[in-house]
N, C-alpha and C positions, 0 to 999 in steps of 0.2 A: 810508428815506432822508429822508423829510420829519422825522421827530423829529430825527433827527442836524444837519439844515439848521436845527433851531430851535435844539437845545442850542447848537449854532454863535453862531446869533442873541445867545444870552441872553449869551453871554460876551462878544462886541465891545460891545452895547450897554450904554451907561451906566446910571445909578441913575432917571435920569429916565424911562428906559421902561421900570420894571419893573413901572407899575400893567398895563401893556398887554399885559406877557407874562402876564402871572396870570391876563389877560381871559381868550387863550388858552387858558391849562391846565384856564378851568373849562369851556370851552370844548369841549374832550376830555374830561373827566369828564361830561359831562352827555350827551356822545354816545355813552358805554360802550365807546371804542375800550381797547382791552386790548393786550397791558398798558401799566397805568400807569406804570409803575416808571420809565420813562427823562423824560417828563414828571416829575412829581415829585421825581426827583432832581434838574433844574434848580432849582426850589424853595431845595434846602437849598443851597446855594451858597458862598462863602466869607465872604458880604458878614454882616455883623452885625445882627441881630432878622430875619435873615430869615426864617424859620419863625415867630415873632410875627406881623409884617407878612403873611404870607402868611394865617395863620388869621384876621387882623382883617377882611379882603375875604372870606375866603371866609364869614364869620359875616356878612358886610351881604349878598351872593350870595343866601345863604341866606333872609334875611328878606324880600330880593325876590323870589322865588320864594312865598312862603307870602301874602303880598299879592296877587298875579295868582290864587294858587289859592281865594281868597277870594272874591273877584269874580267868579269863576266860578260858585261854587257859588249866590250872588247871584242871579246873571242866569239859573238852571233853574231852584230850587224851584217858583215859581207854578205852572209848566205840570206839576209831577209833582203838585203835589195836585188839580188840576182833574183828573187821568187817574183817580186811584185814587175819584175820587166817581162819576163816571160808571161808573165797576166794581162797584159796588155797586149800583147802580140796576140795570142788566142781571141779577145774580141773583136778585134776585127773580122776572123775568119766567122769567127760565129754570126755577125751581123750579115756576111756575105749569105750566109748557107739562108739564112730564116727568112732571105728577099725571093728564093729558089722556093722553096717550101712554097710559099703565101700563093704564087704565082700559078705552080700544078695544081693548088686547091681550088683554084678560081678558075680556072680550065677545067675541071672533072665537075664543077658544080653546074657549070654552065652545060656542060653535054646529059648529066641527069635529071635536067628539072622535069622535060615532057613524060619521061617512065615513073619518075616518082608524082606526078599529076596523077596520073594514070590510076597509077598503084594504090593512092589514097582512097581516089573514089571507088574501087571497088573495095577497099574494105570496108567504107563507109555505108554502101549498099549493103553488104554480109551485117556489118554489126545494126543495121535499122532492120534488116529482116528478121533476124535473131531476135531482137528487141521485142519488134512488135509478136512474137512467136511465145515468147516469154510474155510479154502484157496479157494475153490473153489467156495464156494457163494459170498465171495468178490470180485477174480476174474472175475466171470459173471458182479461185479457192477463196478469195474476197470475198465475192455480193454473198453468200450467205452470212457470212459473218457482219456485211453491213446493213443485211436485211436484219438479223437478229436486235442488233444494235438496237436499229433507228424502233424496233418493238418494244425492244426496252423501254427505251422513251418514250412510247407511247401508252406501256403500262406505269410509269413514273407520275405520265401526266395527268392520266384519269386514276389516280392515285389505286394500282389494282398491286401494292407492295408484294403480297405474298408470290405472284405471276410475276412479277418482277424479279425477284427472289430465284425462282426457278430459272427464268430466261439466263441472269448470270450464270448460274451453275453451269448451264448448258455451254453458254460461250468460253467458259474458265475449264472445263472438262471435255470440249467437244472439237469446237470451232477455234478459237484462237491457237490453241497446239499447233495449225496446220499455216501458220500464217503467224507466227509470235516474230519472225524475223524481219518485220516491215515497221517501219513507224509510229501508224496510226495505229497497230495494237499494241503497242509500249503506249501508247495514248491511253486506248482503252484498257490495258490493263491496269494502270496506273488511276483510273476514272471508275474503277468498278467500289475498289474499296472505297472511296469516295464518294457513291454512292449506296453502297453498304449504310457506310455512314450517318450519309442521308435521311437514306429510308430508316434507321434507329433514331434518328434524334425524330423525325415527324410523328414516330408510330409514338415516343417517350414523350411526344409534346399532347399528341390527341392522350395517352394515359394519365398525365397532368391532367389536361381537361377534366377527365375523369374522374381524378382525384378531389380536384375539384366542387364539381358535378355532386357527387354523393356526400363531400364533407356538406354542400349546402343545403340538399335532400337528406339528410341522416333524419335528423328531427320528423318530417315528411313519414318516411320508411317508417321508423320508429313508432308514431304517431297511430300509422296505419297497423301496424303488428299488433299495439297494444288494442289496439280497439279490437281489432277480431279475436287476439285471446280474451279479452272480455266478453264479447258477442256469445263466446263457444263456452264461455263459464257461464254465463247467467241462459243459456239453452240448456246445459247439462242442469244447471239446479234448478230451472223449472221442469223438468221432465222427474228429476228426483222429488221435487216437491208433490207434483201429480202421482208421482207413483207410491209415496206417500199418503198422500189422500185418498187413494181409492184401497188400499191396504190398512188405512186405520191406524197407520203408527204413529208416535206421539214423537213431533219433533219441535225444536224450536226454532222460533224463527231470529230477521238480528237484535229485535227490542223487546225480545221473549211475552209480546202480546199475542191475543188469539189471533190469526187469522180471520180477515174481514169477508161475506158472503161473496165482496167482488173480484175472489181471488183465482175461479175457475174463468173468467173472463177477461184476467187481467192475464191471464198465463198463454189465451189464445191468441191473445194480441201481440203478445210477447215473440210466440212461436211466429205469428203471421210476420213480424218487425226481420226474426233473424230470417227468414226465407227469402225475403225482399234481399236482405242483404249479401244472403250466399250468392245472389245473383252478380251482387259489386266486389267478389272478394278481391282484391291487388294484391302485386305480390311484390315482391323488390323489382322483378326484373320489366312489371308493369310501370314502374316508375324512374329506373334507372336505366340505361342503355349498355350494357358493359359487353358492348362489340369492341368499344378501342383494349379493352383488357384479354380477350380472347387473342384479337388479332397481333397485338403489340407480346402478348407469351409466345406464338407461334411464330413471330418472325425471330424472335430473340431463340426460341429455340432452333430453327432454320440456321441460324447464326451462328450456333454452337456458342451462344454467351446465355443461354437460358439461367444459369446461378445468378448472374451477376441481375438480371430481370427479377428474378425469386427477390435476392438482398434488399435491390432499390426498392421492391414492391414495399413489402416486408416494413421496410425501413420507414418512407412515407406512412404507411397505417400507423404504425405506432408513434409516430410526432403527430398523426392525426388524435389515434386515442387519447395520448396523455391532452390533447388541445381539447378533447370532446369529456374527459373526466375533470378538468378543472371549470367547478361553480363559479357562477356569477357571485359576487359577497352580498347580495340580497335576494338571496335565493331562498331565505327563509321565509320572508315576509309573505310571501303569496303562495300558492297551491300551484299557481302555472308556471314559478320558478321552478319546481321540484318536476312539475311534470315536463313541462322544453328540457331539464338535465337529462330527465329518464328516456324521453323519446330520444335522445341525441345517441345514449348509448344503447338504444335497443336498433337504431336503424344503423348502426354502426356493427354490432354483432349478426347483423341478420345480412348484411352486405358481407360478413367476413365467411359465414356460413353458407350464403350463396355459392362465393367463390369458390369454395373446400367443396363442394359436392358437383361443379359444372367446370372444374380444374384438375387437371392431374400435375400433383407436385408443387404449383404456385403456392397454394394454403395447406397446411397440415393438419391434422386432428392434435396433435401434441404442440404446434404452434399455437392455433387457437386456444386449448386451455393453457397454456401458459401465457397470452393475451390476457386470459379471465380473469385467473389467478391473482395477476398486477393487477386488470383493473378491480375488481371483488376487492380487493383489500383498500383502493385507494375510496372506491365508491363506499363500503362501510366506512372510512377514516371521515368524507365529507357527510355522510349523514350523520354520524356520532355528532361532531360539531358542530352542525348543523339546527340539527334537534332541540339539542338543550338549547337554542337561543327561543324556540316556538315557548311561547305562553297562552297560546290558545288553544284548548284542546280540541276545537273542534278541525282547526288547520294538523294538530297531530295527528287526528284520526284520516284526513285527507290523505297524509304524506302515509299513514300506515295502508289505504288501499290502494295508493298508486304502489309502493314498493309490493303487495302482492302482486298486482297486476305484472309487475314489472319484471318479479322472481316467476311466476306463471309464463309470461309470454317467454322468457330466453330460457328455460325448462323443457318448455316447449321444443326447441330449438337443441335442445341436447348438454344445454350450461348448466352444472352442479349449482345449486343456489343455497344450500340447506343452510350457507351462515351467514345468508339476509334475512333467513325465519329465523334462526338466533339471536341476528340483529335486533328483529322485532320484541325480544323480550325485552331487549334493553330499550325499546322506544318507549314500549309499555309502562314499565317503571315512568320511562319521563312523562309518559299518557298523564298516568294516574297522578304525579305528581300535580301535574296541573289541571287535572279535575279535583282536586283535592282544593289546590289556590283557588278555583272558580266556586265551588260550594262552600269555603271559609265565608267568599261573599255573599251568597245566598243565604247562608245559616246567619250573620251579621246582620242581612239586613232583613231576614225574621226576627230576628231578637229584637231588633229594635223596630219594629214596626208591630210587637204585640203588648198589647195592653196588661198583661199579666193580671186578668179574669178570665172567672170558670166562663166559659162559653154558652149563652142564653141561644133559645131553641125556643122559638114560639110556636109550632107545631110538627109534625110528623116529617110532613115531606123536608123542612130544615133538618129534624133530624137525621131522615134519611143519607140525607149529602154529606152529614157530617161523620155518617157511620159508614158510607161507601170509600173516605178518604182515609178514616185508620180504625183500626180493627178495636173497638168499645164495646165491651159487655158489661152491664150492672143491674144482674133482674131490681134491685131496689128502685132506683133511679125510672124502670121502664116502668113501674106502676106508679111512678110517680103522675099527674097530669099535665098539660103546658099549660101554661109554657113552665121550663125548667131549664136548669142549668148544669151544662157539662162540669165535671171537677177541673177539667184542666183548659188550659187555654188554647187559644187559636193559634200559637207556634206548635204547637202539640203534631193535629196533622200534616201540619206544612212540611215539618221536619222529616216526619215518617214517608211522606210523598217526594219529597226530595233524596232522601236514603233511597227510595227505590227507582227513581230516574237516576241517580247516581248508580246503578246496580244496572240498568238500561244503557247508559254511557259506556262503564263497564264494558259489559258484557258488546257491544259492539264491534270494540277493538279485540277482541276474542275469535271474531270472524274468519274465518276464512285461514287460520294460523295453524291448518293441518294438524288439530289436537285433539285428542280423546276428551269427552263427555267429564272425565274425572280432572282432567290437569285443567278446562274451560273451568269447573266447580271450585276447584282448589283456586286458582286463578282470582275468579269473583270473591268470596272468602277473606281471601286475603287482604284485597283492595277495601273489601265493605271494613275489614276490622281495621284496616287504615285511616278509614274515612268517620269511625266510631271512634277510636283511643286516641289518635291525633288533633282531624279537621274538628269535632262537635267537642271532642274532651275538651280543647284547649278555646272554644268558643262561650263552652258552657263556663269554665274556669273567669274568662275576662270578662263575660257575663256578671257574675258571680262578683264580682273584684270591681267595677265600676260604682263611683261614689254616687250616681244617682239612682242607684238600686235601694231599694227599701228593705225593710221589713216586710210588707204585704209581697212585695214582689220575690224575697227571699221564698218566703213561703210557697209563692205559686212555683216559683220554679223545681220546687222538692215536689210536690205533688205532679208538674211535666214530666220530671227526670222519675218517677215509680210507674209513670204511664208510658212513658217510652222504654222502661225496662223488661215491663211486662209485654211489648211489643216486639221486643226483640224474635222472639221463636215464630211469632209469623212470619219475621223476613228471613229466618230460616227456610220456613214451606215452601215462601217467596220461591228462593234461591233453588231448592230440590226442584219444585215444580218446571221450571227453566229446565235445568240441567239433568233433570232425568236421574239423578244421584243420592239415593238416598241417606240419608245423615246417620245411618247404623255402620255406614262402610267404614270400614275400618281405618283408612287414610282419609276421612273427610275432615276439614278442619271446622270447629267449633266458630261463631261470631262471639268475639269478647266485647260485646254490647253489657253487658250485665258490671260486669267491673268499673264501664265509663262511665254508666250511670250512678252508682256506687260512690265513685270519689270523688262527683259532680255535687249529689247529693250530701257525703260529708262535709266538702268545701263550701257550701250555701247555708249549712247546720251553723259549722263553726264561723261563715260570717251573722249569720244572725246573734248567734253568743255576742261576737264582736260588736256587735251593732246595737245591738239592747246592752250593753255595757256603755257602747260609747252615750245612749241616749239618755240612762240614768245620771251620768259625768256630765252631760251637758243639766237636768236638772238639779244635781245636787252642788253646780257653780251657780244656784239664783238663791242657794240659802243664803240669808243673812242675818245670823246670830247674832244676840246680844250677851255678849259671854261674860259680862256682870253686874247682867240682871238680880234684883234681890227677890222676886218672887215671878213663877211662869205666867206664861199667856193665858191657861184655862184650855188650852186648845190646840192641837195638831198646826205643823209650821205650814203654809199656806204653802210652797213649792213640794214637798215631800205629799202632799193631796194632790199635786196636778199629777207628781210622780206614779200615782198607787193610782189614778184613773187612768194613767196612758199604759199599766202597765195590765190591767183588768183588760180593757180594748184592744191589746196588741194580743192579750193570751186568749180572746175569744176567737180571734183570726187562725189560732192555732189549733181551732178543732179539728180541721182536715190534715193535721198531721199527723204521722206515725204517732203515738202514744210515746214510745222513749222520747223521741225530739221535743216533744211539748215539757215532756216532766226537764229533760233536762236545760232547756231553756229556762222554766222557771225556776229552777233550782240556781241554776246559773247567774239568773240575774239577781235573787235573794242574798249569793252570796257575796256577789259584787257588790251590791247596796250597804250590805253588813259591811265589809270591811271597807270599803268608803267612809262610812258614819264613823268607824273607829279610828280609820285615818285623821281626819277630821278632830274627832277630839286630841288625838295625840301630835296633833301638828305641831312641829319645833318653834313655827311662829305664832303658836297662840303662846301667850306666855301666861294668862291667869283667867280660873272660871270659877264661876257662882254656883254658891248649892242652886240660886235659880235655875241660872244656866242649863246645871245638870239639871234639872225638873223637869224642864222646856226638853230638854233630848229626849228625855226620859218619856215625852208623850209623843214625840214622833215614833220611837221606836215600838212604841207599843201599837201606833199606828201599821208599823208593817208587820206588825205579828200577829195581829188579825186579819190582815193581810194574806200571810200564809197561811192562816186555821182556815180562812176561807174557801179554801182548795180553789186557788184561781185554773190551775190544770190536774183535771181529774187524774186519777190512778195512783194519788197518792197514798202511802198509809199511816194513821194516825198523826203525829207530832213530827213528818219528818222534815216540811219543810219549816216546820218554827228551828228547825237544830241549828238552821245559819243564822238566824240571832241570838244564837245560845252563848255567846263569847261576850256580845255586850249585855246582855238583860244581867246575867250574873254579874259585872260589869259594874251598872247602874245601881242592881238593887244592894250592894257592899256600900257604895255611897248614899246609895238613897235614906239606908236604914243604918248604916254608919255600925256596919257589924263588924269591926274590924279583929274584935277577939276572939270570933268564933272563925273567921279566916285563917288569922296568926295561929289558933290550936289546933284547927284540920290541914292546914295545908302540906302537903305531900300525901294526902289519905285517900283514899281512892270512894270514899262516900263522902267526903268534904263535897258543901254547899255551893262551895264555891271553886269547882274544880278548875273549870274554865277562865279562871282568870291567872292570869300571869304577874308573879310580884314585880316586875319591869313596867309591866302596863300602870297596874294601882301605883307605884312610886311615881310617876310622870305623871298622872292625873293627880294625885294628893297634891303632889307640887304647885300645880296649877292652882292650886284651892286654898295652899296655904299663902301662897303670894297674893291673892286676893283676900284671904282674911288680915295677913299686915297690912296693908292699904285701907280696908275698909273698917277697920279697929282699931282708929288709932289712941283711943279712948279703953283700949281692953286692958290694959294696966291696973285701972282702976276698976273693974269688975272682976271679979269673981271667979264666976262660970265662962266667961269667956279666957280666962287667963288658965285655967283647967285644959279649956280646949284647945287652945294653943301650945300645952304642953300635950297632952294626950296626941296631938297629930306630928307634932314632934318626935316621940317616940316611936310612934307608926312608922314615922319616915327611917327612924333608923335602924326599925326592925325587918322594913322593907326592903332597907339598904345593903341590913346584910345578911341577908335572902338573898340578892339579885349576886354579891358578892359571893358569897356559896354555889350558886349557881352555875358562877362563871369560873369559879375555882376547881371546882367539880369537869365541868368541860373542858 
């Protein structure tokens, strides 16, 4: 603020005070007030030479200042040369005295050397006595401490760690406190943890080993477990089987067959096998060594690091498990890939289970199921996918008894398994799926390996065989004599014997799946109506549907598919008999066998319709009319006679069928002949026919109406199959007898003659007849009766015309 008060200053004041401000500014320069810069800048100002005028004062400043500093130096020198003479004078005396000095010290050194000889040596005496007085009480506190030592190291070297262990403590608590103040135990102190150390990484390197050691024996271990819970399953269910048999109770067995007489013999040997073997039982710790795991916990806990031993352990096993739960990627393919996975994780749980009952604290009971838990769910995840790659059921069935074996043996062991028997339902599904794929081809290649005939029997014992393979009763047939012939054919028992080895298959993988009597029945049941409405429905269907199936073979097949329907309720018995469950119970499921045969049966019905349709179509494409003809042949058309003989010969093959089927087969095919022949005449490409013509139709058609009077399939009554040529005979006989007045006055009458005919129909055939009488009349002009006739059909036509016109107006 004071600078700012002066620049203030310098601008109000005039030119005449500016020698005063400059006094000032030297004023502040000479007092080293900083900064300058706001002084100084008053200086340059606006006024002119100011900056001259300013350097002229400060150069006289200047020279006043160097004036004062003159006189100064003036009025000291005298007194600094008077000092420095007197300083000179005092060295000399000084150097005198310091020649006195040197001289007494060299005389008084010279008279004490023999006392201070003297004097040394006895203190050198005192302090080697002392010394050695001292060595020797240390010593006494020393050697045990370097006796302990040098035990240490010799517990180190015959590696006795845990005595090792101890010795420290001893020398860190005992012996070093009394001697820490010497060297060599800052050595050995310094060398103990060091060997702490040591001895953790040796005992951490033998628990590798270890680690090791057992990842490569897991499978081994595993291997050996499962075999002895199997050993102790098939002891217990042979002793249940005996106890069984000598009780009388009715069980079954895994192929629900009788028991063979060599089965009290075979169960002694059985018993004799497992006693041999009690004598080999191993056990993990038979195969494993787990001294470095014992040893390597106690020193870790000696250590006070026992957690961090717990962690690492811990730790390893589970990079172990997840390495022992991931499959091989063809682990499907074989039975020993699934079994090496299984062994791997059973000798791995039985080593974890070891540890937990001969450890306190390394392994936990809530560690281990939570080990399970992970692996349980990853082990279901690889069988799931696993599975569905098997197309072999009999490798399904393998993978289904190693996994009981497998949920048995670590059960055994205390491991929750109940959702690997769940697992298994869903194996089963994929089971059955591919017993199902395996008997598609079975039932295929019966199909096509039978002849579709009744099966000839030239005596007893043939029959026998044939009645021991499917269940045939027919007192008629048994009074017959032989040789004779089964109704049905040789797919017949095959299939039935195949349903029930399919029911065999079944029912094995049923085994052992801890189930009640009812859910094993339900189970079978189920699988069999899978193997009925799916596998054989949809075998029977392409059966059925292939174009080198016949007619004879249509047929046989309805008369197999009534004999396998009627077999159905013995593979019911079948199935109770097995399961001990009688088909009244309330929750038993039904075999819907009866429904497959059913719409196996329809579909073989309706391809024969189809089939005798198509064969009449192929012979009514060898007619070949002469459609203006002027007078008939005298005689039935030579293809519509081969017609009515294949058609005689096809319906006597149809005695062994249902009565309906046969009626309506021929019903069927009459009416498809019928409206063929009427297509046929009304075809848009004939474009003109002869009264021959019609004559010529007119006696084939009367050929198939005797046809039908002849009851080619019995059970018909009276006229009904003549009623499918009832559309053309009425038809014919309008033209034949040229009734067309008595049409045009009945028709809409419901007793008209001619009911059955349609004025659409007559208009398109008259057409046809009138275009052949202009062509063939060209001369009718000049007759008569025929120029009559040509109008007469003329008016027909236009009466018929508007009839059809009415007709259509009306609709």
């Amino acid at each position: 603020m004071a600078r700012k008060s002066k620049l203030n200053l310098l601008e109000l004041y005039s030119e005449e005070n500016k020698d005063q401000i400059y006094e000032n500014v030297f004023a502040e320069i000479e007092s080293f007030e900083l900064p300058l810069g706001t002084s100084l800048r008053s200086v340059y100002d606006d006024q002119p030479n100011a900056h001259q005028r300013f350097m002229e004062k400060l150069d006289a400043c200047i020279r006043n200042h160097d004036r004062e500093i003159e006189k100064m130096c003036n009025f000291h020198h005298q007194g600094f040369v008077d000092a420095i003479t007197e300083l000179l004078k005092v060295r000399a005396d000084a150097g005198k005295l310091k020649v006195q000095v040197t001289d007494t010290n060299r005389r008084l050194q010279d008279a004490g050397k023999e006392v201070i000889a003297q004097t040394e040596e006895i203190i050198r005496c005192r302090i080697q006595q002392r010394n050695i007085t001292t060595v020797v009480e240390k010593l006494q506190l020393c050697l045990p401490v370097l006796e302990m030592y040098s035990k240490l190291k010799e517990q180190m070297n015959v590696k006795r760690y845990y005595s090792a262990l101890k010795t420290m403590e001893q020398l860190e608590n005992t012996y070093l406190p009394r001697v820490s103040q010497y060297r060599f135990c800052q050595i050995m102190i310094e060398n103990l943890p060091k060997l702490r150390e040591e001895i953790k990484e040796i005992s951490m390197s033998d628990l590798k080993d270890f680690l090791e050691s057992i990842r490569k024996h897991s499978d081994k271990i595993g291997e050996t477990a499962m075999k002895q819970a199997q050993q102790q399953k098939t002891f217990n269910t042979v002793l249940q089987k005996q106890n069984n048999v000598n009780y009388g109770k009715n069980m079954y067995v895994i192929n629900g067959r009788v028991p063979e007489p060599k089965y009290e013999i075979t169960s002694k040997r059985t018993l004799e096998e497992e006693d041999e073997h009690e004598e080999e039982v191993l056990t993990a710790h038979d195969l494993v060594d787990f001294s470095p795991v014992y040893r390597c916990l106690h020193i870790y806990s000696v250590l006070g690091d026992g957690e961090t031993f717990e962690n690492y352990y811990r730790k390893q096993r589970r990079k172990q498990a997840r390495l022992v739960l991931q499959p091989q990627s063809s682990m499907h393919e074989t039975v020993e890939g699934y079994r090496r996975y299984f062994s791997q994780i059973v000798g791995f749980f039985v080593v974890e289970d070891h540890i937990l009952h001969v450890t306190q604290g390394l392994v936990t009971r809530a560690y281990t199921d939570e080990l399970w838990n992970m692996a349980l769910s990853k082990i279901i995840a690889v069988l799931r996918t696993h599975s569905s790659y098997c197309t072999d059921p009999d490798l399904v069935l393998e993978l289904k008894n190693l996994i009981v074996v497998f949920a048995d043996t670590l059960q055994g062991y205390g491991f929750p398994v109940n959702r690997l028997f769940d697992l298994l339902f869903e194996i089963r599904d994929q089971y059955n799926e591919t017993l199902l794929k395996k008997w598609t081809g079975l039932f295929r290649d019966i199909f096509e390996a039978d002849n579709y005939s009744p099966i000839p029997v030239a005596n007893e014992e043939e029959y026998k065989i044939v009645i021991s393979k499917f269940p045939f009763q027919d007192p008629e047939l048994d009074k017959q004599s032989f040789p004779k012939k089964l109704p049905m054919s040789q797919s017949v028992p095959q299939i039935y014997i195949q349903v029930k080895e399919f029911i065999y298959a079944s029912l094995k993988f049923s085994e052992s799946l801890h189930r009640s009597s009812t859910e094993i029945d339900d189970m079978l049941r189920k699988s069999t109506n899978l193997l009925l409405t799916r596998t054989l429905s949809s075998c029977l269907q392409n059966l059925i549907k292939k174009p080198h199936i016949g007619l004879t073979e249509l047929v046989q097949i309805i008369i197999n598919t009534t004999h396998l329907e009627q077999a159905c309720k013995y593979l019911e018995d079948f199935i109770t008999n097995i399961t001990n469950i009688s088909q009244e119970t309330v929750h038993t499921a039904r075999l819907y066998g009866l429904s497959t045969f059913k719409d196996a049966r329809h579909a073989a019905e309706g391809e024969i319709y189809t089939k005798l349709n198509q064969k009449i179509d192929e012979f009514i494409q060898l007619a070949d009319y002469d459609w203006t003809m002027s007078e008939p042949a005298g005689r039935a058309s030579g293809y519509l006679m081969d017609l009515i003989n294949f058609l005689r010969s096809t319906f006597q093959v149809f005695t062994h069928l249902p009565g309906k089927v046969a009626q309506t087969a021929c019903m069927s095919a009459c009416q498809h002949l019928s409206t063929t022949l009427m297509q046929m005449l009304l075809d848009s490409e004939l474009k003109q026919i002869s009264m021959g013509a019609v004559q010529q139709f007119n006696l084939d058609v009367i050929q198939c109406e005797l046809f039908a009077s002849s009851e080619p399939v019995p059970g018909f009554h009276g006229d009904t199959l003549q009623l499918a040529f009832i559309d053309l005979r009425q038809l014919l006989d309008l033209f034949m007898v040229w009734d067309w007045s008595t049409y045009l006055a009945d028709y809409g009458q419901p007793t008209s003659k001619y009911l059955r005919v349609n004025p659409s129909t007559a208009l398109t055939l008259l057409e046809k007849m009138k275009e052949t009488s202009k062509k063939n009349n060209i001369f009718a002009q000049f007759r008569k009766n025929d120029r009559d006739k040509q109008k007469l059909i003329e008016t027909v036509v236009k009466q018929l015309r508007s009839l059809v016109n009415g007709m259509s107006q009306h609709t």
